[in-house]
Legacy VTK file of the C-alpha trace (Angstrom):
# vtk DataFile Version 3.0
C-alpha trace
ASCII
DATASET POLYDATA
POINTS 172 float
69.022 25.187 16.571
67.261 22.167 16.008
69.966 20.669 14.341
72.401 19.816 16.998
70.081 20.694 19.997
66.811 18.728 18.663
63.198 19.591 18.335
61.996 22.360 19.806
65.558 22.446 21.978
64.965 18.786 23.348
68.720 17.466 22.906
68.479 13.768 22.575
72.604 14.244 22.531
74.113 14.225 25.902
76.808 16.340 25.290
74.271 19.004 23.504
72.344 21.077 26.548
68.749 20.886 26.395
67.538 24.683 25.796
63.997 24.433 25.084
61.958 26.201 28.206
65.291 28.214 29.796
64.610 31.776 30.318
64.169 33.842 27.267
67.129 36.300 28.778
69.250 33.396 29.600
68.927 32.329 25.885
69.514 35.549 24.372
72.853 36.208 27.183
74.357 33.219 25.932
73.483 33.569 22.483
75.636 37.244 23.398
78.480 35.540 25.311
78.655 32.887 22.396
78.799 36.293 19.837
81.521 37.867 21.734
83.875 34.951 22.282
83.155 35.034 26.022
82.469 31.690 25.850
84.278 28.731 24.924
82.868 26.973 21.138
84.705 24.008 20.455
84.233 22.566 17.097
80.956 20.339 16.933
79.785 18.326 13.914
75.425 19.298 13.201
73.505 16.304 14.487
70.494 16.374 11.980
69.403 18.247 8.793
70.418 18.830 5.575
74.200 19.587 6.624
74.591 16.661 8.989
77.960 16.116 9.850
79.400 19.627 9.105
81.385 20.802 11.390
80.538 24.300 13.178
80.422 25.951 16.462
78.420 28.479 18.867
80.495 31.299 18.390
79.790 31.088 14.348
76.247 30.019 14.403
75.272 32.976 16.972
77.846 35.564 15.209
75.097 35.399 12.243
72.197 36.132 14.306
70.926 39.666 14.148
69.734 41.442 17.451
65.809 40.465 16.266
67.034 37.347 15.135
68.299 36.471 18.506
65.300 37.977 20.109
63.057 35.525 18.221
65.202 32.828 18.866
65.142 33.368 22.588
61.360 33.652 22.926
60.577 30.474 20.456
62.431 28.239 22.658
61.711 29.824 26.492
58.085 29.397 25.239
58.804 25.319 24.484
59.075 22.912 27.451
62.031 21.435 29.331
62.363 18.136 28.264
64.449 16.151 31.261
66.648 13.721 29.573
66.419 10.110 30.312
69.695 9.476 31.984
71.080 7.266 35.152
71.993 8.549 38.005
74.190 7.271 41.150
71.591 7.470 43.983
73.985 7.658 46.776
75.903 10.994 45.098
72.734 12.314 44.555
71.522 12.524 48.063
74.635 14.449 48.841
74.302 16.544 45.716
71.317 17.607 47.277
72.722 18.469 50.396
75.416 20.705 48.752
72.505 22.581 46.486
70.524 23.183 49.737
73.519 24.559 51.652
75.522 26.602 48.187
73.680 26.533 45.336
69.457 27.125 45.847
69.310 31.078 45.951
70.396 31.104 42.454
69.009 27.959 41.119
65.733 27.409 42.597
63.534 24.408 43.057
66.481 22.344 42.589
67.801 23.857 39.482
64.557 23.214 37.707
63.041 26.969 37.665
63.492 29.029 34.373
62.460 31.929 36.093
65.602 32.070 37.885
67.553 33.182 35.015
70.617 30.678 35.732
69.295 28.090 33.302
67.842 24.673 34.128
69.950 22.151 35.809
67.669 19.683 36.360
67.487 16.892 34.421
70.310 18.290 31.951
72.338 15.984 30.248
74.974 14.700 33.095
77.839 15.008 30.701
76.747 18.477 29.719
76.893 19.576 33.477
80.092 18.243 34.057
82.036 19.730 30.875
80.597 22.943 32.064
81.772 22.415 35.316
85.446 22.111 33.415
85.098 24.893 31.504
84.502 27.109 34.596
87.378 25.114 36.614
89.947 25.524 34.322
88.967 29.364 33.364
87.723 28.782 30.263
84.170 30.025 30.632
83.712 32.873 33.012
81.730 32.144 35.972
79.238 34.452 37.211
80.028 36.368 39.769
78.174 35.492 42.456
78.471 31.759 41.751
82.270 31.900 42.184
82.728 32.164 45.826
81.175 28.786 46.378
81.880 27.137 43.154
85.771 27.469 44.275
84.880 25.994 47.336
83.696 22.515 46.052
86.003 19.586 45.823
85.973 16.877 42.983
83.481 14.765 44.568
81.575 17.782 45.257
80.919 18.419 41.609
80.376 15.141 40.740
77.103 14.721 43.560
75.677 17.776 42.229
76.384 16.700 38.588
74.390 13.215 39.625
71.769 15.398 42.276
70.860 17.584 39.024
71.195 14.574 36.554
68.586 12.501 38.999
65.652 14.347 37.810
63.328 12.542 35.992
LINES 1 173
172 0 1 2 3 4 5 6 7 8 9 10 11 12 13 14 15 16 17 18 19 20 21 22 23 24 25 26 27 28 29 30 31 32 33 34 35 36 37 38 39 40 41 42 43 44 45 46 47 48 49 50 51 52 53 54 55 56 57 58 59 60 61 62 63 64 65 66 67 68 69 70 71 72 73 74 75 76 77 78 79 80 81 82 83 84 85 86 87 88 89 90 91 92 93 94 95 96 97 98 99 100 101 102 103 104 105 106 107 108 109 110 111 112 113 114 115 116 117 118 119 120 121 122 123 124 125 126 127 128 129 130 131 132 133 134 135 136 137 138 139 140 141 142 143 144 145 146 147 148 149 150 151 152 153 154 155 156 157 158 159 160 161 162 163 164 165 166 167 168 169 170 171
């Protein structure tokens, strides 16, 4: 993991998500969705370590994890702290990002995005660019939102997206 998503799941790469301290279940349900193809893994080339520069994916990296092996994976990294990534935000978006998370998003992704415990992964102070590609993915149909998310996620507009991408992005 460390290889493309840093120590201990601290991306220093801001189109890499930072993993370390999400949920041990949302680790190990991606890890699944990456397995089965039920989400999207574009090509990537590894960031650090002794293959650096191969190219790979998430679908082929998690395809040769075995059930324990994902287990073990899961609970190394939801034991290892969120590390917020250093990033710039646009002040004025963020307020109304806010806004839009207290009125659409906070019963899912509590305290701001920032709770593990919620078991929708942490959105704040992820990697802006990261938010917003996944934000794509789950416009254009390519990764399958969840269920209850898509109701509201339909409803936002362009600029709607980007204020939450700069509300969660603002967290230092």
């Amino acid at each position: 993991c460390a290889e493309c998503h840093g120590k201990d799941g601290a991306s220093t790469e801001s189109d890499v998500p930072i993993i370390g301290g999400y949920s041990a279940k949302y680790l190990a349900d991606s890890l699944a969705n990456y397995k089965n193809k039920a989400r999207p893994c574009p090509q990537t080339k590894l960031r650090a370590g002794p293959h650096k520069g191969d190219s790979t994916d998430m679908c082929t990296i998690a395809g040769k994890l075995s059930d324990e092996d994902v287990k073990l994976v899961a609970g190394y990294l939801a034991a290892k702290p969120f590390v917020r990534a250093r990033q710039s935000a646009d002040a004025a978006k963020a307020a109304r990002g806010l806004q839009i998370q207290e009125a659409h998003c906070k019963k899912c992704h509590e305290d701001g995005g920032s709770s593990a415990d919620d078991d929708a992964g942490i959105l704040a102070g992820q990697w802006m660019p990261y938010i917003r590609h996944t934000f794509e993915e789950f416009s254009s149909g390519q990764r399958p939102i969840p269920k209850k998310m898509k109701p509201k996620f339909t409803e936002l507009t362009k600029d709607d997206v980007e204020a939450l991408v700069n509300y969660f992005g603002s967290f230092k």
